[in-house]
MARGUDREN-724598 format. One line per 4 residues: number of its first residue (from 1); their letters; for each residue x, y negated, z negated of N, C-alpha, C. Coordinates in nm, 3 decimals, m for minus. Layout:
BEGIN
NUM = A = X Y Z X Y Z X Y Z; ...
***
This chain:
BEGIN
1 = XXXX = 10.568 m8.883 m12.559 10.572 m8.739 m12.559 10.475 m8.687 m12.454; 10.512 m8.596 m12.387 10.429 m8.497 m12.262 10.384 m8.411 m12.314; 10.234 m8.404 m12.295 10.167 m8.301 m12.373 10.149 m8.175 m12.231; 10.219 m8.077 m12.320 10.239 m7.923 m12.196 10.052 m7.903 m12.197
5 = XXXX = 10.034 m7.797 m12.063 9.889 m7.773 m12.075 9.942 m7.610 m12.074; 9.868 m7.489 m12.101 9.927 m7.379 m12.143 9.789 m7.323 m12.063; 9.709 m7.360 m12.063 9.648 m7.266 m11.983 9.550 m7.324 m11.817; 9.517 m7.247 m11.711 9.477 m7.333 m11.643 9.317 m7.381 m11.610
9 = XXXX = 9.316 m7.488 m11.601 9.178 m7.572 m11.625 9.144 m7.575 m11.531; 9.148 m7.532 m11.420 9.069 m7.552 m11.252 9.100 m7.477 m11.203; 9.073 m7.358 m11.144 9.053 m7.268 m10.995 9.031 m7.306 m10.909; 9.090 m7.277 m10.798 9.044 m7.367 m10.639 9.005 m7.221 m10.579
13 = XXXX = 8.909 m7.231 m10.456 8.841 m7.113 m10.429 8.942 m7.122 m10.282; 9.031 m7.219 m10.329 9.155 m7.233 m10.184 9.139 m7.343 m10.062; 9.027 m7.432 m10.107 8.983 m7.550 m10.000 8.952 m7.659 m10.099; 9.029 m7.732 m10.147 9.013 m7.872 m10.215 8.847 m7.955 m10.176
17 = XXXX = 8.854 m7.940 m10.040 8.693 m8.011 m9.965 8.611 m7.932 m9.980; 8.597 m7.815 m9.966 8.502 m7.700 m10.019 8.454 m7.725 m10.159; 8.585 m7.708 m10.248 8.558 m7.743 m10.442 8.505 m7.881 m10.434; 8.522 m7.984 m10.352 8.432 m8.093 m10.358 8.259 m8.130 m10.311
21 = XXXX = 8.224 m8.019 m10.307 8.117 m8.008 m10.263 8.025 m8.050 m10.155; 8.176 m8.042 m10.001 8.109 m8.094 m9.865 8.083 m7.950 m9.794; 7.995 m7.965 m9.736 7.949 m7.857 m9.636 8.068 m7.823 m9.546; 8.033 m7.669 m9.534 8.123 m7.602 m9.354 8.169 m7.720 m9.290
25 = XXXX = 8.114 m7.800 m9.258 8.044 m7.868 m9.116 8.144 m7.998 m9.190; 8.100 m8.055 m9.240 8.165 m8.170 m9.278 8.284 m8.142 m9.326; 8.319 m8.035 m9.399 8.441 m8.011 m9.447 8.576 m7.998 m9.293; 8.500 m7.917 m9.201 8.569 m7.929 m9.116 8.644 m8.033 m9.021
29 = XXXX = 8.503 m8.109 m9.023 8.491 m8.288 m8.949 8.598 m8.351 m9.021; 8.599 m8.373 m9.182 8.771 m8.422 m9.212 8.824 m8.395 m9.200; 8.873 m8.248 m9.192 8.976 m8.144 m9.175 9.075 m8.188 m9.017; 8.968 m8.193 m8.933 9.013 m8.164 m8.823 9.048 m8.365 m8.787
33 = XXXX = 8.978 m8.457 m8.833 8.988 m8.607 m8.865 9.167 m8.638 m8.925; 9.167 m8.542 m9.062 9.296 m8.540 m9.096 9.419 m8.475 m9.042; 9.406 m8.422 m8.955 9.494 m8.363 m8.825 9.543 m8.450 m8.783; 9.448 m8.472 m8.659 9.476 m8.620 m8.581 9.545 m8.746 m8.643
37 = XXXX = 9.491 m8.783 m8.731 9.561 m8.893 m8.796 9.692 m8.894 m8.886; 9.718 m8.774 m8.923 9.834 m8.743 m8.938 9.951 m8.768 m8.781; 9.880 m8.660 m8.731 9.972 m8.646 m8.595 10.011 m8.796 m8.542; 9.882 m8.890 m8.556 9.901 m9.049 m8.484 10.011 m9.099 m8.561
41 = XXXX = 10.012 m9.074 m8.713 10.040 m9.168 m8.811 10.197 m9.112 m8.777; 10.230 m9.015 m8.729 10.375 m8.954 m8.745 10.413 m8.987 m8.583; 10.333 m8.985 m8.490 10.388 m9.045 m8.353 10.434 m9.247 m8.392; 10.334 m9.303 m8.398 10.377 m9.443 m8.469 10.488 m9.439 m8.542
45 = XXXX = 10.533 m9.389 m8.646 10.637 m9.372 m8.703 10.776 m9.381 m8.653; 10.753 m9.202 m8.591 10.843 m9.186 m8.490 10.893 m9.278 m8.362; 10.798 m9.393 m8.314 10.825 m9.446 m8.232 10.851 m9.598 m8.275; 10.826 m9.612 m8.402 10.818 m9.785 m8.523 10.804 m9.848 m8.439
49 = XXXX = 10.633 m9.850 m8.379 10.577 m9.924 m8.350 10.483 m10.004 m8.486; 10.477 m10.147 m8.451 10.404 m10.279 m8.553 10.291 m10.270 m8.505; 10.242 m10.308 m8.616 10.044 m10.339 m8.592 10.030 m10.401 m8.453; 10.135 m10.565 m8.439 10.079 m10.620 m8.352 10.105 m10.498 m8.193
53 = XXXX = 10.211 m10.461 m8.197 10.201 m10.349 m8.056 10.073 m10.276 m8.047; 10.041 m10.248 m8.187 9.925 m10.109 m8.171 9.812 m10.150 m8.116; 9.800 m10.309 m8.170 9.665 m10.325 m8.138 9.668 m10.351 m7.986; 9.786 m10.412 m7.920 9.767 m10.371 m7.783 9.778 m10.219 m7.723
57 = XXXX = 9.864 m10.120 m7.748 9.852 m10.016 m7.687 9.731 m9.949 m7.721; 9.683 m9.928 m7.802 9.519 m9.904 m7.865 9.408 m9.936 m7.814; 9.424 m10.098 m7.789 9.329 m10.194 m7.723 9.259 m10.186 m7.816; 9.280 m10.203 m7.969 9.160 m10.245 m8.100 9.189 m10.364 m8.143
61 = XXXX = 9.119 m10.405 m8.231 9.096 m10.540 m8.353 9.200 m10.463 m8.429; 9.295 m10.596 m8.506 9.411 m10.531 m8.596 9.364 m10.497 m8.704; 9.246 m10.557 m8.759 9.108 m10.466 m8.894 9.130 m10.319 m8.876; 9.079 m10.280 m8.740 9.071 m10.130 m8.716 9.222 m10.041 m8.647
65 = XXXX = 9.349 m10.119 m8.630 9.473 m10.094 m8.636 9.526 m10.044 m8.791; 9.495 m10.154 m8.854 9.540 m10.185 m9.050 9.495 m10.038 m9.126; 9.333 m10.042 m9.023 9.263 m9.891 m9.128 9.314 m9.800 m9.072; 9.365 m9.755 m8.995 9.436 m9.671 m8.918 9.539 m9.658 m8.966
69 = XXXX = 9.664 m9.749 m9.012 9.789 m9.715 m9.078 9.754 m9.724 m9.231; 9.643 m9.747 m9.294 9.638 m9.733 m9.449 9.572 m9.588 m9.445; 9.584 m9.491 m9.320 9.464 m9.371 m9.374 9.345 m9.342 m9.388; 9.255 m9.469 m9.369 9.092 m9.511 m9.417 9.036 m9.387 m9.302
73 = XXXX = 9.034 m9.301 m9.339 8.913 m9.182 m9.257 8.812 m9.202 m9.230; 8.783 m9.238 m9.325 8.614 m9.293 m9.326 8.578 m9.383 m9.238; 8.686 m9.443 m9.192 8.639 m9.614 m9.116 8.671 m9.587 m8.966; 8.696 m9.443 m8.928 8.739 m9.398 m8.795 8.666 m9.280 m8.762
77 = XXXX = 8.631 m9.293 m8.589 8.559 m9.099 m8.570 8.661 m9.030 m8.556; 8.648 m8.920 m8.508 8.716 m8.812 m8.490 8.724 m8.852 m8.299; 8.636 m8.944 m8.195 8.664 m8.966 m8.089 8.728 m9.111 m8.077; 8.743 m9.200 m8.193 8.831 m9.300 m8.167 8.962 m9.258 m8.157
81 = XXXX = 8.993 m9.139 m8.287 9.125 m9.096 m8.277 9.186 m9.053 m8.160; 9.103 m8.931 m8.088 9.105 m8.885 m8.010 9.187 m8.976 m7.883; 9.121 m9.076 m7.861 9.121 m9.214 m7.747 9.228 m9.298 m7.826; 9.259 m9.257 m7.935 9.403 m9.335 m7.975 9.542 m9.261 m7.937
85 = XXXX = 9.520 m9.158 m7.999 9.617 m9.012 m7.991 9.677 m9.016 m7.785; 9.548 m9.048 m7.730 9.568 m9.080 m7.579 9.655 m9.173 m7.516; 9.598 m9.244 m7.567 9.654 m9.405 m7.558 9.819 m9.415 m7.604; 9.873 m9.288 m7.675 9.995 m9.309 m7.736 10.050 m9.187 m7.634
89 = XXXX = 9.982 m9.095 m7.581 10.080 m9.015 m7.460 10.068 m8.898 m7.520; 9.959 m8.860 m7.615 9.979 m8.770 m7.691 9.868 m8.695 m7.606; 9.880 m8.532 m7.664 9.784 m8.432 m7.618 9.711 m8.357 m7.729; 9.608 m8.380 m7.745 9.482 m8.311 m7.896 9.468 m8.165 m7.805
93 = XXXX = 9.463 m8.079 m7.856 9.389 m7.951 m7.860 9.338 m7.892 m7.969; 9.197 m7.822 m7.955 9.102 m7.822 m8.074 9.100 m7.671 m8.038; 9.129 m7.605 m8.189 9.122 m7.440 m8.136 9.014 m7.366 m8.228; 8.912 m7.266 m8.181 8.789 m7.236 m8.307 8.849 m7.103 m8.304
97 = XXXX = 8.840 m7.060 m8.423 8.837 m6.901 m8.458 8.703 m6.882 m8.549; 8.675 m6.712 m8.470 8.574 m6.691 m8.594 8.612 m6.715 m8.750; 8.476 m6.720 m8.851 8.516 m6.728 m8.984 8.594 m6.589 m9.083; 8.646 m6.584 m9.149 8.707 m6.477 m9.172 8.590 m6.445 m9.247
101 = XXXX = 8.495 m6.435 m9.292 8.344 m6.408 m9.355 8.264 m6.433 m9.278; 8.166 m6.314 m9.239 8.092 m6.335 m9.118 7.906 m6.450 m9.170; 7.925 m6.508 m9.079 7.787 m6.588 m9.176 7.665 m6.524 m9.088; 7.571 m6.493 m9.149 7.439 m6.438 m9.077 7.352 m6.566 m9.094
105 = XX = 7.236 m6.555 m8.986 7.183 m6.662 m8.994 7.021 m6.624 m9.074; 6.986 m6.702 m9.124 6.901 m6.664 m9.220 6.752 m6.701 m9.165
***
């Protein structure tokens, strides 16, 4: 039996990484980490390329190919991607807008 829930138990203030309690700064650093690696993970795809190709077009160890197609964020910068995303013919552009809440500095 599925027990219904009737009322709701969590509010999101609208940023999952925010409600997890990472900073501006870091929240963004995955944010913008999970971009890229999306975008790689869907060019690879699109092109069904195998580990063993990647690790030559990449020029990495297939360790750091493997963490790359399992998602591992953590185990990649935001400038390896970058130099991967390259390496595949791809083009990164990074765009800043002000915050929609102005932050004063204290």
């Amino acid at each position: 039996m599925t027990k219904k829930i009737d009322a709701v138990t969590h509010v999101t203030r609208g940023d999952v990484l925010d409600d997890l309690g990472f900073s501006r700064s870091e929240a963004t650093a995955l944010k913008v980490k999970a971009d890229l690696l999306d975008a790689i993970r869907s060019e690879i795809e699109e092109k069904n390329y195998t580990q063993r190709q990647l690790v030559n077009i990449l020029d990495e160890h297939q360790p750091a190919v493997s963490n790359l197609m399992r998602g591992r964020i953590n185990q990649v910068s935001i400038e390896k991607l970058l130099r991967y995303s390259d390496r595949l013919g791809m083009r990164a552009r990074l765009t800043v807008q002000p915050a929609l809440k102005a932050v004063t500095a204290a």
